[in-house]
N, C-alpha and C positions, 0 to 999 in steps of 0.2 A: 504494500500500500504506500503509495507514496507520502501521503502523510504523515506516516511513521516514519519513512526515513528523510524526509528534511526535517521534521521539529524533533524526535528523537534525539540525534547529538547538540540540538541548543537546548535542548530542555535537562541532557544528561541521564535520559529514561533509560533503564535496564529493567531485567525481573528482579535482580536484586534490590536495587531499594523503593519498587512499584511499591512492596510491602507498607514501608516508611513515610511513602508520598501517595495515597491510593487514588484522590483527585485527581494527581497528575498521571498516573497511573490510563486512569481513565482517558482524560484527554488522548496520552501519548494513543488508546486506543478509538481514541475521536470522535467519542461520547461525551461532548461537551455536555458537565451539569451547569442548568441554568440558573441554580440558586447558589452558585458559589458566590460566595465573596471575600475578599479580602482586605482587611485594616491598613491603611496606609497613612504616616504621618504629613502631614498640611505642607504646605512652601518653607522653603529656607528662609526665607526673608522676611517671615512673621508683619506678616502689614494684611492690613485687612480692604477688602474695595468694595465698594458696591455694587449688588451684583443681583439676580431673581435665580434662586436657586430649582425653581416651576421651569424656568423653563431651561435649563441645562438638563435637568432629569427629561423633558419630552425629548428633547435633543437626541439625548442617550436613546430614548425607551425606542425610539422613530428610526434610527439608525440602522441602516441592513450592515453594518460593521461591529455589532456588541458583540459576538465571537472572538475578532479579531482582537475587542479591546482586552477581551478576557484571557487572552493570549498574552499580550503584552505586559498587563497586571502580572501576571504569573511570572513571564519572563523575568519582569522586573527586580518582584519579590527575589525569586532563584538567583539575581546576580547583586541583592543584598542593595538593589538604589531603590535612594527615598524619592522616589517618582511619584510627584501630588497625581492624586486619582483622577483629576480634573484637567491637568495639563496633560499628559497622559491620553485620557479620551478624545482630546482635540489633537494632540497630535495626530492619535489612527484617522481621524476627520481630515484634517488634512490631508496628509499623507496618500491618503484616498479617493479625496475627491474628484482628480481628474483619472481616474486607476481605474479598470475594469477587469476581475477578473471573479471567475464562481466558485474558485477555491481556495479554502482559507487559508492555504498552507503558501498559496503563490500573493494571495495577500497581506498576511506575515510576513512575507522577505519582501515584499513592497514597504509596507511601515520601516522594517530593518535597514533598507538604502536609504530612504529618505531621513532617517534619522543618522545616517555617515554619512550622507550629501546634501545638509541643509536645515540639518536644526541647530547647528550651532550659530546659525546667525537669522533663521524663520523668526519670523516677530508671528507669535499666534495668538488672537485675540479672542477676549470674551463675548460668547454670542450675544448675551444679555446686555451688557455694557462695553461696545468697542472702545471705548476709553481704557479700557484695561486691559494690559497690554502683558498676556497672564506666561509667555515665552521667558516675558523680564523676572520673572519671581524663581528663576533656577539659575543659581552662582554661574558663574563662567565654568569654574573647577567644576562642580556637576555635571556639565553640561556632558564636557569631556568625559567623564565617567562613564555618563550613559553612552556616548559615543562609542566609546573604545570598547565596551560591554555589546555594542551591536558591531562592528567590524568582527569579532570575534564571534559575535553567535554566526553571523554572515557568511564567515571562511568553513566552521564546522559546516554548517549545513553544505554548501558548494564542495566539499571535500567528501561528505557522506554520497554527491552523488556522482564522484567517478571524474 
């Protein structure tokens, strides 16, 4: 399945520790659950904006990309970045909006280029309040971080397939 073998070695999925990770587990078998969630701490830069929080959840809920995001969540978690849940979702928005493609695994490594060719300088903004300019609320150091955490999932997966 190809699914398993490009997210496989970025996600680090084996049967050995499926046990340990059974979520991920699942995914790697492409059973997305849809009531996963996971905890993520706010912006580095602790400031608060104005913002309707109604309508970034419709945003989310409306999206044919909340797989994708849920991918990325996960990624992220796995490579230990404090990626706000928020900046995060508008990235895969981004990243995808001019992107066509019906499988998540190929739009997965679409979010993953776009994030080594362009989020280090993407100004992405808040749908609610384009005033808020929500790319600025992740350190430059961060930024990098995530970066170099997608050039690496990036290689593994290209190298899983030959």
């Amino acid at each position: 399945m190809i699914v398993k073998s490009l997210l496989a070695p970025i996600f680090n999925l084996n049967k050995k520790n499926a046990a340990d990770t059974p979520h991920i587990f699942k995914l790697w078998e492409c059973k997305i659950n849809r009531t996963l969630k996971i905890e993520f701490l706010g912006c580095k830069k602790h400031t608060w904006t104005k913002t309707n929080i109604n309508t970034h959840i419709k945003i989310i809920k409306n999206s044919p990309h909340r797989n994708v995001i849920k991918l990325l969540k996960i990624w992220s978690k796995l490579n230990e970045l404090d990626f706000s849940s928020f900046v995060l979702e508008m990235t895969v928005l981004e990243a995808l909006t001019k992107k066509r493609s019906p499988r998540i695994d190929k739009k997965f490594l679409l979010v993953l280029e776009y994030i080594i060719e362009e989020f280090e300088y993407a100004k992405i903004y808040d749908p609610a309040n384009t005033n808020n300019v929500i790319s600025d609320s992740i350190s430059d150091e961060h930024k990098n971080r995530i970066i170099q955490a997608a050039i690496t999932s990036l290689s593994l997966a290209l190298i899983s397939l030959g």
